[in-house]
C-alpha positions in Angstrom: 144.8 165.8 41.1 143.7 168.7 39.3 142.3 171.7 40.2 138.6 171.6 40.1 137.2 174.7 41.3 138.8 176.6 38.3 136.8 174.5 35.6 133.6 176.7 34.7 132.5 173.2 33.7 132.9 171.9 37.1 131.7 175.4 38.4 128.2 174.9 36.7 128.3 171.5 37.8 128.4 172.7 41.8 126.4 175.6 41.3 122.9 173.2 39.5 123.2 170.7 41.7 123.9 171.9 45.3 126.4 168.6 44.8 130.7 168.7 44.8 132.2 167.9 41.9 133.9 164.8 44.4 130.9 163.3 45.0 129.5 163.9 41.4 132.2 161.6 40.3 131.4 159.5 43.0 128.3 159.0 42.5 129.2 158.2 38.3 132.4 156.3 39.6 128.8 153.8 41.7 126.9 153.8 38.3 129.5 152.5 36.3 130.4 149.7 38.9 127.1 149.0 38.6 126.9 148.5 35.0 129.7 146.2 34.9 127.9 144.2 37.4 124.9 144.0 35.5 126.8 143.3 32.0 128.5 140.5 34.0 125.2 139.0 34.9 124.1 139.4 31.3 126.4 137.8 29.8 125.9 134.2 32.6 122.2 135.0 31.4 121.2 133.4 28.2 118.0 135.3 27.7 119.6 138.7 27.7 120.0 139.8 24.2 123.1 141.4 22.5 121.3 144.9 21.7 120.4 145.2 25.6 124.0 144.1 26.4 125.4 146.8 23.7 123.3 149.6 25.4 124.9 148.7 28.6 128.4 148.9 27.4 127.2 152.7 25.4 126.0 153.9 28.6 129.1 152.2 31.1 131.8 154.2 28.6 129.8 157.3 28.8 129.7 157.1 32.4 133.5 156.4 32.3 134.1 159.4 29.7 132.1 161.6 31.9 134.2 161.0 35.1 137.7 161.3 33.0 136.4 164.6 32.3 135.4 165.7 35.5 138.5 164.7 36.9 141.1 166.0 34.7 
């Protein structure tokens, strides 16, 4: 695993929110589970449009971009 003290990215990241860059991604890592369990659900749901579904997927792959950062 990287080094993740020396990214000033990482740095700000620990200084605004009192919070370690581990648990940050933990916390994203949660989020992103999350989304795939509701996108799952979605699609066994035949009310649940294809727009809602397509935000879902937006915001799950920025949540995965996001922790592919953080951790390299």
């Amino acid at each position: 695993m990287t080094n993740l003290c020396c990214n000033p990215l990482v740095r700000s990241i620990q200084e605004e929110d009192g919070m370690s860059v581990e648990s940050h991604v933990q916390e994203l890592r949660r989020k992103h589970q999350s989304l795939s369990s509701a996108i799952e659900a979605a699609h066994r749901s035949p009310g649940t449009d294809d727009l809602t579904i397509a935000q879902m997927k937006k915001e799950k792959l920025r949540l995965k971009e996001e922790i592919t950062r953080l951790s390299h």
